[in-house]
mmCIF file of the N, C-alpha and C atoms, coordinates in Angstrom:
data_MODEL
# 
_entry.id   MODEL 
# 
loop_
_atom_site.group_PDB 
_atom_site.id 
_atom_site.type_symbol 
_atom_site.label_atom_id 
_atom_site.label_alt_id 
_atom_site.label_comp_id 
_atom_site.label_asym_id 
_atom_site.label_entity_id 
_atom_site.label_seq_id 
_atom_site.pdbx_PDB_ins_code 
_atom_site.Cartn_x 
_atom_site.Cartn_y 
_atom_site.Cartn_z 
_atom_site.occupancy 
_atom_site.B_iso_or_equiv 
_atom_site.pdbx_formal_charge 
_atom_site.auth_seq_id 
_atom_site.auth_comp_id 
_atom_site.auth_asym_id 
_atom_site.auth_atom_id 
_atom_site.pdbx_PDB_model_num 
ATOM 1   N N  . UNK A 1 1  ? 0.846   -1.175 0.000   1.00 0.00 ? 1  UNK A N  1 
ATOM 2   C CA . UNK A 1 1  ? 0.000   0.000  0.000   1.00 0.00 ? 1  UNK A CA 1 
ATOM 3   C C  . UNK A 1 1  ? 0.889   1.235  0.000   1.00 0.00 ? 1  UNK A C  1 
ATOM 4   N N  . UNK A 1 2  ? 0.316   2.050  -0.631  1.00 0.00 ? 2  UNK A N  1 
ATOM 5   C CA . UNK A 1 2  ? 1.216   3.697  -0.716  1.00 0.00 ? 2  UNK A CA 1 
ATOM 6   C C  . UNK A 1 2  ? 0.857   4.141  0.166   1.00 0.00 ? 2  UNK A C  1 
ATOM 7   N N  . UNK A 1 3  ? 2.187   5.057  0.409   1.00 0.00 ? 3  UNK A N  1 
ATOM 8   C CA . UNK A 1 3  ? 1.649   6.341  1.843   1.00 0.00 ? 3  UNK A CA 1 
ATOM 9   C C  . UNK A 1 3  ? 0.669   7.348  1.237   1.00 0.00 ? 3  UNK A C  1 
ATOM 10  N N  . UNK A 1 4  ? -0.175  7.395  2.487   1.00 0.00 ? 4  UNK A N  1 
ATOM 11  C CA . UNK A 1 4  ? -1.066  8.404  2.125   1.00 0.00 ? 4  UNK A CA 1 
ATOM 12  C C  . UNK A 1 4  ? -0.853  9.402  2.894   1.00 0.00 ? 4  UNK A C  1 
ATOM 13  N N  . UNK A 1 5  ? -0.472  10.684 2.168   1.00 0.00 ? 5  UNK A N  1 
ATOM 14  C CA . UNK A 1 5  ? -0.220  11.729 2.950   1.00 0.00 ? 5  UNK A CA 1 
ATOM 15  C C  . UNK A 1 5  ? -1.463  12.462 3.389   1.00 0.00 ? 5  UNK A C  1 
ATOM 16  N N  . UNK A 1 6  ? -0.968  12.996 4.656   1.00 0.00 ? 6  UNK A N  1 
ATOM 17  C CA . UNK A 1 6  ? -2.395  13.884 5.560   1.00 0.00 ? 6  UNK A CA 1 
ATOM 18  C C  . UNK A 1 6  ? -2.622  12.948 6.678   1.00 0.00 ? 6  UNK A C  1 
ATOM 19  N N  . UNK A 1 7  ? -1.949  11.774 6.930   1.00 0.00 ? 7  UNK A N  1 
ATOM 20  C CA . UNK A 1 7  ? -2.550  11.413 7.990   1.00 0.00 ? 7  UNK A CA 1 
ATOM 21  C C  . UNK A 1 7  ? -2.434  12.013 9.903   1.00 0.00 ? 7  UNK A C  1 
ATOM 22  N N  . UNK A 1 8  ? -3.354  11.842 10.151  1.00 0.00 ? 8  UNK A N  1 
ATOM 23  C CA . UNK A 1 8  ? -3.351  12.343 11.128  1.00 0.00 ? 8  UNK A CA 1 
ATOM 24  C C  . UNK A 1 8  ? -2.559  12.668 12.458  1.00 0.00 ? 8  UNK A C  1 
ATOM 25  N N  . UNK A 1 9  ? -1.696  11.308 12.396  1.00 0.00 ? 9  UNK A N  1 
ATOM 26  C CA . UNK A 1 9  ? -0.518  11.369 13.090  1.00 0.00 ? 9  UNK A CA 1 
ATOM 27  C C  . UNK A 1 9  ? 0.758   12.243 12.461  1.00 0.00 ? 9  UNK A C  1 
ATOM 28  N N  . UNK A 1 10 ? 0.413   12.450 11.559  1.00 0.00 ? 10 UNK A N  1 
ATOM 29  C CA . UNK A 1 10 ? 1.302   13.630 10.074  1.00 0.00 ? 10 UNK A CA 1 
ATOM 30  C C  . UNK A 1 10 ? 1.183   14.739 10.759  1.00 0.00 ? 10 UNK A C  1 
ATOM 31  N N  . UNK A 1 11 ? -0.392  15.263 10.719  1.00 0.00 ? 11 UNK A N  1 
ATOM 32  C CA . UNK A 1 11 ? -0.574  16.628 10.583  1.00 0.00 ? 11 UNK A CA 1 
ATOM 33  C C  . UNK A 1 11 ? -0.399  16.680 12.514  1.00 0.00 ? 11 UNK A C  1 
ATOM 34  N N  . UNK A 1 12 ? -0.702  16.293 13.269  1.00 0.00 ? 12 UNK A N  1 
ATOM 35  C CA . UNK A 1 12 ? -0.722  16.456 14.639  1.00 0.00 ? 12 UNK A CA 1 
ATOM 36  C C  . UNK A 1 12 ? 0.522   15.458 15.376  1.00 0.00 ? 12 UNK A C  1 
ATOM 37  N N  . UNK A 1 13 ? 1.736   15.668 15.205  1.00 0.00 ? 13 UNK A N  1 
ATOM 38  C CA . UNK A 1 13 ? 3.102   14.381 15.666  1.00 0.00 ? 13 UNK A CA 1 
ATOM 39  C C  . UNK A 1 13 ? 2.741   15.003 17.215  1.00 0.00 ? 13 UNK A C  1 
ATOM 40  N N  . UNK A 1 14 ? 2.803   16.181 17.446  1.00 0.00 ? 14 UNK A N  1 
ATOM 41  C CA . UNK A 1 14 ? 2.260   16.083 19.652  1.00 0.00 ? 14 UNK A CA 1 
ATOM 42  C C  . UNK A 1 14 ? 1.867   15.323 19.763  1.00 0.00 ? 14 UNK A C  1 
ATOM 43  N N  . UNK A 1 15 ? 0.878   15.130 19.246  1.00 0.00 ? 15 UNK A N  1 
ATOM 44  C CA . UNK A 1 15 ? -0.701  14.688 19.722  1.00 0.00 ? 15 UNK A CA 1 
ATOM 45  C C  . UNK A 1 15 ? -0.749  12.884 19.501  1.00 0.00 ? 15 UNK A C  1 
ATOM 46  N N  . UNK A 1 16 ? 0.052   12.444 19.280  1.00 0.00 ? 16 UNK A N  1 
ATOM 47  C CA . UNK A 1 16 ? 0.113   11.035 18.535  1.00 0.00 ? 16 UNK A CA 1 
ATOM 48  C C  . UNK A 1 16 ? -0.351  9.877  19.400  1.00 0.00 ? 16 UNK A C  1 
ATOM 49  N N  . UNK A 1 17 ? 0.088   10.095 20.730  1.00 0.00 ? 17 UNK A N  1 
ATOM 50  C CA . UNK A 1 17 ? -0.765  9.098  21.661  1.00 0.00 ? 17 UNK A CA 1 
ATOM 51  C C  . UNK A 1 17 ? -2.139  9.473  22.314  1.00 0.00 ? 17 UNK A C  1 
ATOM 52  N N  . UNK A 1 18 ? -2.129  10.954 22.205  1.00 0.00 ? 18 UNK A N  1 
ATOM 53  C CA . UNK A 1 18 ? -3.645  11.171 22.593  1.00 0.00 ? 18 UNK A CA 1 
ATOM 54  C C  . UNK A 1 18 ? -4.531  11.099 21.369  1.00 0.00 ? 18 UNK A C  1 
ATOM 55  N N  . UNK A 1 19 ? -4.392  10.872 20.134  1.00 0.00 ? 19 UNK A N  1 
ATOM 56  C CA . UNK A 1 19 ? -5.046  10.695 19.052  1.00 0.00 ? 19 UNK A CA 1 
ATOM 57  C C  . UNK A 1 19 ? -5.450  9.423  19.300  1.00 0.00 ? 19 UNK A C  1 
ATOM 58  N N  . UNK A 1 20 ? -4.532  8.169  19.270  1.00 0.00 ? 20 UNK A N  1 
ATOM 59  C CA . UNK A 1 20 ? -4.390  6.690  19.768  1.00 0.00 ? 20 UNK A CA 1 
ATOM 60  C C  . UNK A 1 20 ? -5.296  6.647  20.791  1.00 0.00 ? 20 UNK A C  1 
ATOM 61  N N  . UNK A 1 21 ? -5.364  7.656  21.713  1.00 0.00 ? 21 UNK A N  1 
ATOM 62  C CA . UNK A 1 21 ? -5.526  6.948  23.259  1.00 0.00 ? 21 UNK A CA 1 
ATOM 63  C C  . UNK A 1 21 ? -7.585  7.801  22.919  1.00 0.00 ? 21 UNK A C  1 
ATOM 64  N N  . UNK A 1 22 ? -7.668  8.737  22.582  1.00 0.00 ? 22 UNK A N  1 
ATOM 65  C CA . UNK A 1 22 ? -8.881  9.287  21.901  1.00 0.00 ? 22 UNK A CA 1 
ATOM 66  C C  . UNK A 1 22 ? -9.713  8.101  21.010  1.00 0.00 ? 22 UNK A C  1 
ATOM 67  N N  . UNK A 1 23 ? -9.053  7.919  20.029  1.00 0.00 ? 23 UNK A N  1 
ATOM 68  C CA . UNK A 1 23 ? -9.766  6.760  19.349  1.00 0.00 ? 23 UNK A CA 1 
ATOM 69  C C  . UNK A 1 23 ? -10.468 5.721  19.835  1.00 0.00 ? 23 UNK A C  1 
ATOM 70  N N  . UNK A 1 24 ? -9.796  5.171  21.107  1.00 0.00 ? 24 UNK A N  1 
ATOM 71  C CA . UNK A 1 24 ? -9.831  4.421  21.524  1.00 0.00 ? 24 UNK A CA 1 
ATOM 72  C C  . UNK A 1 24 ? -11.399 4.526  23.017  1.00 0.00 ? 24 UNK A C  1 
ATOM 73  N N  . UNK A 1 25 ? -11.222 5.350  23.257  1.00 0.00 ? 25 UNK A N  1 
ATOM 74  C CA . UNK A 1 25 ? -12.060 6.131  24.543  1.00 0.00 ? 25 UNK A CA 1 
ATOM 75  C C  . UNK A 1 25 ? -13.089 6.759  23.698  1.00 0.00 ? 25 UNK A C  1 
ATOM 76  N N  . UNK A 1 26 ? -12.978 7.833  22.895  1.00 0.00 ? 26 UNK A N  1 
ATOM 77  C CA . UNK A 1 26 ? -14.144 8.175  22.714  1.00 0.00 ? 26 UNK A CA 1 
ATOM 78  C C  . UNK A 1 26 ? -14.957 8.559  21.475  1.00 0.00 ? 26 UNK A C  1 
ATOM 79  N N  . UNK A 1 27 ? -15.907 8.056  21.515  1.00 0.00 ? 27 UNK A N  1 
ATOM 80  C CA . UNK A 1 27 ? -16.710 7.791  20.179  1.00 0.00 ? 27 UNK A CA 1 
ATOM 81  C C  . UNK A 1 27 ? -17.057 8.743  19.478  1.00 0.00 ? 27 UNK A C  1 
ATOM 82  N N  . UNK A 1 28 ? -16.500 9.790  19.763  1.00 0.00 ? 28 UNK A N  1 
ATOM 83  C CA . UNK A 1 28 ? -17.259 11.110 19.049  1.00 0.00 ? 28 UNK A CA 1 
ATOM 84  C C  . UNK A 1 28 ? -15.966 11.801 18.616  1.00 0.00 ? 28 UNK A C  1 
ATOM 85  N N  . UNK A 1 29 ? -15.127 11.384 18.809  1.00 0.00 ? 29 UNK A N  1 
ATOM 86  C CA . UNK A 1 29 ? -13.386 11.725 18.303  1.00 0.00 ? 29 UNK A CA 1 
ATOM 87  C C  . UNK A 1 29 ? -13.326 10.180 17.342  1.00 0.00 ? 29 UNK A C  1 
ATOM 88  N N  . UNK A 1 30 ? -13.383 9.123  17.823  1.00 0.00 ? 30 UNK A N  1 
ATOM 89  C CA . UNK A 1 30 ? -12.994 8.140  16.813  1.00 0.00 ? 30 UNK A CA 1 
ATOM 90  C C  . UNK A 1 30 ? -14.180 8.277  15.234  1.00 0.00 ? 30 UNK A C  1 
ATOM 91  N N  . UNK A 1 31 ? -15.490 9.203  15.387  1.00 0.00 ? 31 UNK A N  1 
ATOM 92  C CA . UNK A 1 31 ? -16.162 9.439  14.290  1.00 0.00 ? 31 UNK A CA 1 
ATOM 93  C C  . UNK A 1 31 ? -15.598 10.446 13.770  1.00 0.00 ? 31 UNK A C  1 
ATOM 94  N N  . UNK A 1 32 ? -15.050 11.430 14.277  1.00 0.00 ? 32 UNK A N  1 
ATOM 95  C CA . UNK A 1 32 ? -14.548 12.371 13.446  1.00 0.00 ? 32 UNK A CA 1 
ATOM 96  C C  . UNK A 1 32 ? -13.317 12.163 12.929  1.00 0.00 ? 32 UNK A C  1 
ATOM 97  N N  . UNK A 1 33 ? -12.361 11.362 13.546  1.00 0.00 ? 33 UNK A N  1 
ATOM 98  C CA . UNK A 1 33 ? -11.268 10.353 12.919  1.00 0.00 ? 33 UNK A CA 1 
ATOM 99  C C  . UNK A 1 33 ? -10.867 9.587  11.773  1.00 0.00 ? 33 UNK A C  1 
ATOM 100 N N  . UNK A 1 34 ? -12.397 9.195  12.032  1.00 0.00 ? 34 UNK A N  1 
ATOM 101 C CA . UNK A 1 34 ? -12.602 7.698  10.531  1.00 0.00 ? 34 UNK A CA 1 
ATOM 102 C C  . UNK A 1 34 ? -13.362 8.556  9.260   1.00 0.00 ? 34 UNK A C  1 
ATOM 103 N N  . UNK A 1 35 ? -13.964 9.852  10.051  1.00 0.00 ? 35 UNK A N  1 
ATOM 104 C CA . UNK A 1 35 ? -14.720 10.508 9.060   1.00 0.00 ? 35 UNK A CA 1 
ATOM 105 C C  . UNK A 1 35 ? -13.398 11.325 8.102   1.00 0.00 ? 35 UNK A C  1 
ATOM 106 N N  . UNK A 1 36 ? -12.354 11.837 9.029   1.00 0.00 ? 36 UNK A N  1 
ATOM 107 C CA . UNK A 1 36 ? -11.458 12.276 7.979   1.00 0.00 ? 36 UNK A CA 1 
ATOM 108 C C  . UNK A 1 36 ? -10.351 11.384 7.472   1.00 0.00 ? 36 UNK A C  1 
ATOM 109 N N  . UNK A 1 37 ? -10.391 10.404 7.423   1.00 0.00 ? 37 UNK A N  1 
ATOM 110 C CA . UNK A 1 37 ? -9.788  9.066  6.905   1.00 0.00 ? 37 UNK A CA 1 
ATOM 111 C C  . UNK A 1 37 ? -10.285 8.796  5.710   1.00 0.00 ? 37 UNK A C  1 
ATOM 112 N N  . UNK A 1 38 ? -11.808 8.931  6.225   1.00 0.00 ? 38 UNK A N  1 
ATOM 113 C CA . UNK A 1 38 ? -12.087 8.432  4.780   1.00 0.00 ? 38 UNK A CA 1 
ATOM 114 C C  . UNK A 1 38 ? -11.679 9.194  3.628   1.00 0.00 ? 38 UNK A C  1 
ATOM 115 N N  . UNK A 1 39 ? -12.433 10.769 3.845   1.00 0.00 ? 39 UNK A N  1 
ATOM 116 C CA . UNK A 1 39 ? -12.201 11.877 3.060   1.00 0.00 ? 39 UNK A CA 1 
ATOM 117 C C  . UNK A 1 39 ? -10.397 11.880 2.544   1.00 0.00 ? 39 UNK A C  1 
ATOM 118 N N  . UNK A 1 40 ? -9.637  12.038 3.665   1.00 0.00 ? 40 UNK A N  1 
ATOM 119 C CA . UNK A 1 40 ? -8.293  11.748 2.884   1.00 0.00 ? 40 UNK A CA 1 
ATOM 120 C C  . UNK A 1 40 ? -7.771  10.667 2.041   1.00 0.00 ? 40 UNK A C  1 
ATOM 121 N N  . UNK A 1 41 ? -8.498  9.609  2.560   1.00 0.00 ? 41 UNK A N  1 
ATOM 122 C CA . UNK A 1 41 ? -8.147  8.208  1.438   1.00 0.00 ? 41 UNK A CA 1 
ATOM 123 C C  . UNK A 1 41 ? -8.335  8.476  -0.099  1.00 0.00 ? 41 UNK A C  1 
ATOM 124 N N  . UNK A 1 42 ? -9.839  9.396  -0.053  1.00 0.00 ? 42 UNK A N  1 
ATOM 125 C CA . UNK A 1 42 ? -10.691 9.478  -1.068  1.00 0.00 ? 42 UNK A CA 1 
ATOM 126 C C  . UNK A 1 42 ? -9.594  10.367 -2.417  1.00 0.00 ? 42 UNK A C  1 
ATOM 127 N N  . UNK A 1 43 ? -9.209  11.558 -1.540  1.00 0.00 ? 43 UNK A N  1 
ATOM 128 C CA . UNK A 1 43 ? -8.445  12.460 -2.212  1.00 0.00 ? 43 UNK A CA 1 
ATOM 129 C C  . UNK A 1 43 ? -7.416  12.043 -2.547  1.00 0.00 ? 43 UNK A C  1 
ATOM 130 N N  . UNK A 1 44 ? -6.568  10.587 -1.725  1.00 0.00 ? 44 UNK A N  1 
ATOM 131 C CA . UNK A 1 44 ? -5.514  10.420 -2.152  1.00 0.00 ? 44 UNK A CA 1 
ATOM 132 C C  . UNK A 1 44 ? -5.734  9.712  -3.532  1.00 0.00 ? 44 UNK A C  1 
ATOM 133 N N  . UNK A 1 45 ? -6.480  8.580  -3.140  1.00 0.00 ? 45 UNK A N  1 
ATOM 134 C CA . UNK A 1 45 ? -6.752  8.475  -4.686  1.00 0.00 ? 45 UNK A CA 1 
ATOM 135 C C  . UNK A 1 45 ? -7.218  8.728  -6.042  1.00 0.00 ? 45 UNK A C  1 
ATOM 136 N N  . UNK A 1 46 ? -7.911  9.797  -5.829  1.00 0.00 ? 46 UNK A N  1 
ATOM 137 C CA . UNK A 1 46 ? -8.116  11.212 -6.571  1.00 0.00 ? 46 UNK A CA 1 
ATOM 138 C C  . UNK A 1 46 ? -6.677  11.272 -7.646  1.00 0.00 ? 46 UNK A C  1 
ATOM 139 N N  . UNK A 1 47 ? -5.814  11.955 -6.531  1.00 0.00 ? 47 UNK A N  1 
ATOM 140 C CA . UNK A 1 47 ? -4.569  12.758 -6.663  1.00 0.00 ? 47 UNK A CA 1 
ATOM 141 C C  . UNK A 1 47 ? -3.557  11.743 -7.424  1.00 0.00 ? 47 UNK A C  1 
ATOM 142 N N  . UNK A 1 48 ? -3.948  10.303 -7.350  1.00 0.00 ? 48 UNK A N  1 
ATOM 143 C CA . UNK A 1 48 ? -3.445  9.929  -7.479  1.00 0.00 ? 48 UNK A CA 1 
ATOM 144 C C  . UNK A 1 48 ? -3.461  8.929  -8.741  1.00 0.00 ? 48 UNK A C  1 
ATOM 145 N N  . UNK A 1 49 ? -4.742  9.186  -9.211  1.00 0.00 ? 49 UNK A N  1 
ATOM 146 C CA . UNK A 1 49 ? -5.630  8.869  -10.840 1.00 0.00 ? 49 UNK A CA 1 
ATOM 147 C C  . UNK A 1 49 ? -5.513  7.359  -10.395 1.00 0.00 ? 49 UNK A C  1 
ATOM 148 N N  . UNK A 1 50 ? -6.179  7.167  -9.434  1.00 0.00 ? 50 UNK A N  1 
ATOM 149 C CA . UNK A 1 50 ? -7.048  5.776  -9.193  1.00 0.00 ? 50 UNK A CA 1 
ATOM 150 C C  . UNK A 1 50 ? -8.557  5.960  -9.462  1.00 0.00 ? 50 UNK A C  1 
ATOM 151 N N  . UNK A 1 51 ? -9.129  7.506  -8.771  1.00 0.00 ? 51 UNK A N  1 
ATOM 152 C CA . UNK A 1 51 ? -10.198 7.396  -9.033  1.00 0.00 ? 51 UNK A CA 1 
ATOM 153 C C  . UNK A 1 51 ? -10.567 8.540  -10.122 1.00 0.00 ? 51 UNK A C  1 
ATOM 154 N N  . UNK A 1 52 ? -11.132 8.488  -10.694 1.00 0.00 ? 52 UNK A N  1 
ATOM 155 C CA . UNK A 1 52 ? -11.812 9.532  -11.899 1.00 0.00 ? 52 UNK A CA 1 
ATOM 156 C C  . UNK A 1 52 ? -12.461 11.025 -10.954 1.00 0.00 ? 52 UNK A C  1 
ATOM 157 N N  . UNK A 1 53 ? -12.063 12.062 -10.952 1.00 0.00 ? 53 UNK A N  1 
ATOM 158 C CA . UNK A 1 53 ? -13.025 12.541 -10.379 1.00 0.00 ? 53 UNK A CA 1 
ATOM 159 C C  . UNK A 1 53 ? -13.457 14.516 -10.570 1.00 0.00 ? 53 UNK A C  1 
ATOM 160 N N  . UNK A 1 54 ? -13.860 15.034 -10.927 1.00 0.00 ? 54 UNK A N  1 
ATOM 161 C CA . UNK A 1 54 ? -13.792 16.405 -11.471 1.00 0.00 ? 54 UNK A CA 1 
ATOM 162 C C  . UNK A 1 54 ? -13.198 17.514 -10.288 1.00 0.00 ? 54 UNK A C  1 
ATOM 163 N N  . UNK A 1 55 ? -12.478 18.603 -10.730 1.00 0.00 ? 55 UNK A N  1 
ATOM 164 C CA . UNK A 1 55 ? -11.941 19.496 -10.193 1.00 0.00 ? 55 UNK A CA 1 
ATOM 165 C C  . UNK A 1 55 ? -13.143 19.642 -8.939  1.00 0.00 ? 55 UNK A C  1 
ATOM 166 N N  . UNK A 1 56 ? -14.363 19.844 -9.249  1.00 0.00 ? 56 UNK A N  1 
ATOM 167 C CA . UNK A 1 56 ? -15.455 20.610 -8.103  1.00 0.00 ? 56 UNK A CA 1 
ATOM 168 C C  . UNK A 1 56 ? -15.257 19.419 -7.364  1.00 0.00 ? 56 UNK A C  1 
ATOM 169 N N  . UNK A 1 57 ? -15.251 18.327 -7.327  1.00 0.00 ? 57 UNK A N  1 
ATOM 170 C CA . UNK A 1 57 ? -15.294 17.352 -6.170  1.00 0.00 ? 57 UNK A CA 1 
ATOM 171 C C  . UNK A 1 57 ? -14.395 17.147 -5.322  1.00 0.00 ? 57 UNK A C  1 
ATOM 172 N N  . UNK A 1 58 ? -13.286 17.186 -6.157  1.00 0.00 ? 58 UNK A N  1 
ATOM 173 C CA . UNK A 1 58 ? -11.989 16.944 -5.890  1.00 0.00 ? 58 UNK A CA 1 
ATOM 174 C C  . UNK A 1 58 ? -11.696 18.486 -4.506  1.00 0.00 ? 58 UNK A C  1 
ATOM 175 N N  . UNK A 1 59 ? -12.243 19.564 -5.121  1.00 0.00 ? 59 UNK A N  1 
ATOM 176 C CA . UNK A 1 59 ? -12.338 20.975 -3.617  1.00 0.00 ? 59 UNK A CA 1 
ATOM 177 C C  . UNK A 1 59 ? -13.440 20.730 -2.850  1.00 0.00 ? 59 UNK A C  1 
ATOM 178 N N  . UNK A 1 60 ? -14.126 20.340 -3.292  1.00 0.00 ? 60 UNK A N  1 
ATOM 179 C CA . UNK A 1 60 ? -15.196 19.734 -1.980  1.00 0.00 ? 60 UNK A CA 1 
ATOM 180 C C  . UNK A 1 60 ? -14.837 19.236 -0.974  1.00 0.00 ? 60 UNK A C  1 
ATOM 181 N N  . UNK A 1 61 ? -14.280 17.610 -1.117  1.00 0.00 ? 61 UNK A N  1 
ATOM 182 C CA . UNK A 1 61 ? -13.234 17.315 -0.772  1.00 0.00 ? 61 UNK A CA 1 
ATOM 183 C C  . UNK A 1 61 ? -12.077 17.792 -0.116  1.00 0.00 ? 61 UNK A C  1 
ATOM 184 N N  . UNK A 1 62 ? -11.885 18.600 -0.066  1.00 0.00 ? 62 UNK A N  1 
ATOM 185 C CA . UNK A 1 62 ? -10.182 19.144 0.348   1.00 0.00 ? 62 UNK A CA 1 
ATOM 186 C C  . UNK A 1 62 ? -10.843 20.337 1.778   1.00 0.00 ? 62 UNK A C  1 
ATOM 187 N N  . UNK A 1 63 ? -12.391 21.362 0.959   1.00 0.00 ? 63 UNK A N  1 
ATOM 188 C CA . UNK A 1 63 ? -12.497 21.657 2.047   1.00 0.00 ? 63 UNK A CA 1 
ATOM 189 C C  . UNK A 1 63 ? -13.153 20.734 3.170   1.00 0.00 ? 63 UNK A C  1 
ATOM 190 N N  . UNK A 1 64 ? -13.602 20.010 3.065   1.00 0.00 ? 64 UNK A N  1 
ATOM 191 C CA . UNK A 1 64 ? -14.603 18.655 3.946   1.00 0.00 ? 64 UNK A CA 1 
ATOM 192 C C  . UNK A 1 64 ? -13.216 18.549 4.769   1.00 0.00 ? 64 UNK A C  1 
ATOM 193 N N  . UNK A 1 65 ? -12.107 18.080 4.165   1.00 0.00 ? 65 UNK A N  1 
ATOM 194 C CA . UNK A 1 65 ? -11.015 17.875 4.851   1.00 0.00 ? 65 UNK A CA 1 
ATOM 195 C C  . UNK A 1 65 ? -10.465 18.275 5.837   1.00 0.00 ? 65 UNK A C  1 
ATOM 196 N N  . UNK A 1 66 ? -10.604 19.363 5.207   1.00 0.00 ? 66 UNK A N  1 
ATOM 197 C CA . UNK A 1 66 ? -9.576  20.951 6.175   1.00 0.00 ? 66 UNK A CA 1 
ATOM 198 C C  . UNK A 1 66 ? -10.681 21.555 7.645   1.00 0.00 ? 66 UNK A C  1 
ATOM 199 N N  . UNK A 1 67 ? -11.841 20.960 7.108   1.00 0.00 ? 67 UNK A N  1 
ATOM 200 C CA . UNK A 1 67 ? -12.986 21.371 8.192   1.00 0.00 ? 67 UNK A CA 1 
ATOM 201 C C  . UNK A 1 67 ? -12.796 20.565 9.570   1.00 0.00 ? 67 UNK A C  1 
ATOM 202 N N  . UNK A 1 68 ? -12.749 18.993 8.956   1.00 0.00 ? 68 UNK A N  1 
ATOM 203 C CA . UNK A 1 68 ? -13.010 17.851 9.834   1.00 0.00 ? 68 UNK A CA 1 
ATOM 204 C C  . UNK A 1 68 ? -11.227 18.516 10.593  1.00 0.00 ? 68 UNK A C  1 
ATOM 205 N N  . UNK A 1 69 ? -10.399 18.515 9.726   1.00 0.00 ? 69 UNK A N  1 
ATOM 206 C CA . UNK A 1 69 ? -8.842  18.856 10.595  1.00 0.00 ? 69 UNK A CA 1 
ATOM 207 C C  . UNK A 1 69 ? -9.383  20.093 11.865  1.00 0.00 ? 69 UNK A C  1 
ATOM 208 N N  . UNK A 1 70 ? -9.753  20.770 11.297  1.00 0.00 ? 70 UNK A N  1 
ATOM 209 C CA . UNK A 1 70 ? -9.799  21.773 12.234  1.00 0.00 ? 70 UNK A CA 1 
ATOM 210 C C  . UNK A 1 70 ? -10.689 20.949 13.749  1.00 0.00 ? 70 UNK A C  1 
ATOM 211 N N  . UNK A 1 71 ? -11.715 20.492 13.276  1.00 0.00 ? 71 UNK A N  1 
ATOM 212 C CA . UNK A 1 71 ? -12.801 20.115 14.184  1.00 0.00 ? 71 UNK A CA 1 
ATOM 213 C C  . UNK A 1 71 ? -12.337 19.164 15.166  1.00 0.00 ? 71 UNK A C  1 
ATOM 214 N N  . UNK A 1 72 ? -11.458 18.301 14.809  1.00 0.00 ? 72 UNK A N  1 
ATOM 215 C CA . UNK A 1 72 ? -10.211 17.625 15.282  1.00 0.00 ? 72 UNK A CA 1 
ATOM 216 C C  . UNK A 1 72 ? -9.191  18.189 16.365  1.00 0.00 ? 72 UNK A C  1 
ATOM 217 N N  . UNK A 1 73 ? -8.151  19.688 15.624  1.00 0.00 ? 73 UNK A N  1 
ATOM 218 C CA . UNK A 1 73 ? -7.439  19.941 16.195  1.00 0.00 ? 73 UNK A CA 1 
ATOM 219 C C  . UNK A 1 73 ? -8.238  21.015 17.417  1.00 0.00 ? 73 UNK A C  1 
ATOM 220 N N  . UNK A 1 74 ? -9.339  21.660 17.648  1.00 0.00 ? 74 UNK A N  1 
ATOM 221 C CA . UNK A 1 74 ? -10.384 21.956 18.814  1.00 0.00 ? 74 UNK A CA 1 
ATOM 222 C C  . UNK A 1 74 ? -10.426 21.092 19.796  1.00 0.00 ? 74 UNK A C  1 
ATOM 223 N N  . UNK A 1 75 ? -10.691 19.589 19.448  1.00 0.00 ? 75 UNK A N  1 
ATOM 224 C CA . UNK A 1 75 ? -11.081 18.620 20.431  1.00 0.00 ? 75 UNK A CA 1 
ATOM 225 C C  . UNK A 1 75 ? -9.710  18.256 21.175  1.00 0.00 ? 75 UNK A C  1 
ATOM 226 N N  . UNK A 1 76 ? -8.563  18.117 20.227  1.00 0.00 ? 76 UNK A N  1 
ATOM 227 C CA . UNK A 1 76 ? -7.514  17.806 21.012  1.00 0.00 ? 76 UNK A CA 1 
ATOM 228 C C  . UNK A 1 76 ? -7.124  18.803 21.617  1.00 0.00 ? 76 UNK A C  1 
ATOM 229 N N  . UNK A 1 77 ? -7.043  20.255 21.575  1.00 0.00 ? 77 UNK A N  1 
ATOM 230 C CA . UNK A 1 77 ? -6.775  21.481 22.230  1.00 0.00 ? 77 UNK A CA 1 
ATOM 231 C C  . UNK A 1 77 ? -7.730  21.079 23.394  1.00 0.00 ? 77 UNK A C  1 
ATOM 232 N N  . UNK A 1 78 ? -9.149  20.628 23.390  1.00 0.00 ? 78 UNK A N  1 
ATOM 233 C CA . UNK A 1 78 ? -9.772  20.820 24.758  1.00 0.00 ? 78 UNK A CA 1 
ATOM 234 C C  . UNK A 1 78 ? -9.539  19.295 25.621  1.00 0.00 ? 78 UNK A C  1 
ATOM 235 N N  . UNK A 1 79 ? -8.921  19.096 25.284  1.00 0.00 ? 79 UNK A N  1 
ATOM 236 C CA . UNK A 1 79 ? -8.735  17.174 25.916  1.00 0.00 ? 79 UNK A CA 1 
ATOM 237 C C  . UNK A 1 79 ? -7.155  17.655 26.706  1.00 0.00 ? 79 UNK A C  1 
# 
């Protein structure tokens, strides 16, 4: 499997066992987790002409991304 860049332990290296230890504990961090997993998987293969997909989706995408990151890096700021 290829690296997929953006992952979460990427964008947040502090945070790497409380991401782990979050996932694990609580369900409303491990949904917003898997929710931007998916979205980054999606784009990687986008980016990466696995999947077919038009410019408008492809920024949809990126902001969905950048939203869920943020919504993410809030929760770990308040944890």
């Amino acid at each position: 499997m290829s690296h997929v860049p953006h992952e979460l332990a990427e964008e947040f290296p502090a945070d790497k066992d409380k991401i782990h230890s979050l996932n694990e504990t609580d369900n409303h961090f491990a949904k917003l987790a898997e929710q931007y997993h998916t979205v980054n998987r999606e784009i990687h293969r986008i980016e990466t002409k696995v999947t077919p997909a038009d410019e408008g989706y492809e920024k949809q995408l990126r902001r969905q991304r950048l939203a869920l990151k943020d919504q993410i890096a809030v929760y770990l700021n308040q944890r």
